[in-house]
C-alpha positions in Angstrom: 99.7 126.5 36.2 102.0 123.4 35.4 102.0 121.4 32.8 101.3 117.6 33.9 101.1 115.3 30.6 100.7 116.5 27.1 97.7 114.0 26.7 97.2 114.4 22.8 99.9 115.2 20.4 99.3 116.8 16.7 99.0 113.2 15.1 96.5 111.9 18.0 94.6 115.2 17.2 94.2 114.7 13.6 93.7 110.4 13.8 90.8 111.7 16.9 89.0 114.4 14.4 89.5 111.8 11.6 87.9 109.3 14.0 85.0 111.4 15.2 83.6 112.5 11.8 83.0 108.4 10.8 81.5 108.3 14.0 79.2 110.6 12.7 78.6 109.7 10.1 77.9 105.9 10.9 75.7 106.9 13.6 73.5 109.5 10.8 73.9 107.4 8.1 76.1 110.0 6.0 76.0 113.2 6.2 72.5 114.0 4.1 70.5 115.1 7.0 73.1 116.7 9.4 74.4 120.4 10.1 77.4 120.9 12.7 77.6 123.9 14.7 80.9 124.4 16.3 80.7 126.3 20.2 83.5 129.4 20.0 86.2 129.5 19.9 88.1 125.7 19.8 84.8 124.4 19.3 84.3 126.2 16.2 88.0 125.4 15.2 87.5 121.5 15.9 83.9 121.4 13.8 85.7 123.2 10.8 88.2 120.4 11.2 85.4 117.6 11.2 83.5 119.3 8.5 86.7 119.0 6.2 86.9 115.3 7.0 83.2 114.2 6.3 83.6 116.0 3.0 87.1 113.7 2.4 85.4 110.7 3.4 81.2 111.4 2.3 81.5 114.0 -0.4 79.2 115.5 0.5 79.8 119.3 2.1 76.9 119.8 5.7 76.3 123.6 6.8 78.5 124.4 9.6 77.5 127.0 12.0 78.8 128.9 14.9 77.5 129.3 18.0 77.9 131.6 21.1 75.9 130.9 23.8 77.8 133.4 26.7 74.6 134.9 27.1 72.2 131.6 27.9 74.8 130.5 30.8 73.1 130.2 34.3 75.8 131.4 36.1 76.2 134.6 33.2 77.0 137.4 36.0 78.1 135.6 39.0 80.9 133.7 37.5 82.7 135.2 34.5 84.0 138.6 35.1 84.5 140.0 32.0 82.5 137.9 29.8 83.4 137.8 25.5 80.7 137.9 24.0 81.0 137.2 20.3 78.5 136.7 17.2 76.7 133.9 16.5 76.3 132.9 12.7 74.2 130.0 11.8 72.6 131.3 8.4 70.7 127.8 7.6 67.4 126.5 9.5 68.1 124.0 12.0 64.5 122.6 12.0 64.3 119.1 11.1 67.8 118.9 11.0 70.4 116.5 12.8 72.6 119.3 14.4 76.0 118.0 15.4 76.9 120.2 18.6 81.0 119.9 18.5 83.0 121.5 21.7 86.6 120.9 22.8 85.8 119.8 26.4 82.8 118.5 28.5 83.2 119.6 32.0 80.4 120.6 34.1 77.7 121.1 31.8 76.6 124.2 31.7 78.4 125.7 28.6 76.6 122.6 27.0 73.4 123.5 28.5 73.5 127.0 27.1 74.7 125.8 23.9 71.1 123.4 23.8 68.9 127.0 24.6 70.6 128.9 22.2 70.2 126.3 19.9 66.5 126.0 20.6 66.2 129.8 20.2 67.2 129.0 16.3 64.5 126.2 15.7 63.8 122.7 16.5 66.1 120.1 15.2 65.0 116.3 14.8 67.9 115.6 16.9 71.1 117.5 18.6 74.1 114.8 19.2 76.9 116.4 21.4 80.5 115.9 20.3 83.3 116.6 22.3 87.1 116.3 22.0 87.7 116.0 25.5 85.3 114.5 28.0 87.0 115.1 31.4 84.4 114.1 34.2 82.7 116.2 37.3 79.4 117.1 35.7 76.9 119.4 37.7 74.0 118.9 34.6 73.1 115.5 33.1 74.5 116.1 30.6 76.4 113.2 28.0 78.3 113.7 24.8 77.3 111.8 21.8 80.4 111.3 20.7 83.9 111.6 22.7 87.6 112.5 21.4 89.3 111.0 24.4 87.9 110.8 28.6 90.2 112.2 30.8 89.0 111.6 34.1 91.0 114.6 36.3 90.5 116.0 39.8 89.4 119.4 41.3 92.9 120.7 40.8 93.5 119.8 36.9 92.4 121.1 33.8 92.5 120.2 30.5 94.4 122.6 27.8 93.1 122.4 24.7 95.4 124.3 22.1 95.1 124.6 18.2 96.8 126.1 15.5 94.4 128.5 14.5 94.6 130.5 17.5 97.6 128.6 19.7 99.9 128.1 17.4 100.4 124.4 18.2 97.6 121.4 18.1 97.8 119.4 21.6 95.7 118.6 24.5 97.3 119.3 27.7 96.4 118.3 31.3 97.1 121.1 33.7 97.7 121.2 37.8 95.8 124.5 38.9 98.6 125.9 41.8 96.5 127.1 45.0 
């Protein structure tokens, strides 16, 4: 893998969370009604993040959960090898409930789609809006994020790096040629 561009620095990183949590919460009205649940492992990393910055700017402190939804994927056994499989820990009802559904990149789809049946599995929200750092094109579901960090349209060959602190050492956003 090379490194192409370093598309988000530490500063973008924190102005992008900063700007995604008013998002939210001009889109819900404050944060009364909503829960975010954070898909492992950036996802959860990024939603802790958000959560922080809602309480700075609302006050007022939403459930956060995390979700692992490995095991609802479509393509469970014929893709990943050696799936991780981790815990999921939501400890709050969902039903009736705005649930905030924060990832660090929109791809394809189909993490997102396992993300809505695992969710589903745990009750039935009013709403689920989909927040993503990263929205970087070639989807294979129709699915569309709610609320977008930064589009990065890339080809077949790229990928996009997301690292942070808590487990990278370094908060950045990467694109990333794939060598053949």
């Amino acid at each position: 893998m090379v490194i192409k561009a370093k598309i988000i620095d530490e500063i973008g990183l924190q102005r992008t969370i900063t700007r995604l949590a008013h998002e939210i919460l001009e889109r819900n009205k404050g944060s009364e009604n909503i829960v975010l649940v954070g898909v492992r492992t950036r996802g959860e990393f990024l939603a802790r993040r958000i959560l922080k910055k809602i309480v700075e700017i609302d006050g007022n402190e939403p459930n956060l959960g995390i979700l692992d939804a490995t095991l609802y994927r479509d393509d469970f056994r014929t893709r990943l090898k050696q799936p991780q499989v981790s815990v999921t820990d939501i400890t709050f009802d969902i039903t009736d409930k705005d649930v905030i559904l924060i990832d660090d990149v929109l791809y394809t789809g189909r993490t997102t789609r396992a993300a809505l049946d695992a969710l589903m599995d745990l009750g039935r929200p009013r709403t689920i809006q989909y927040c993503v750092l990263v929205d970087r094109g070639h989807r294979e579901m129709p699915i569309k994020a709610d609320f977008i960090g930064k589009n990065i349209p890339t080809s077949l060959n790229e990928e996009i790096k997301v690292k942070m602190k808590e487990i990278d050492d370094e908060d950045a956003v990467y694109l990333i040629e794939i060598e053949n």
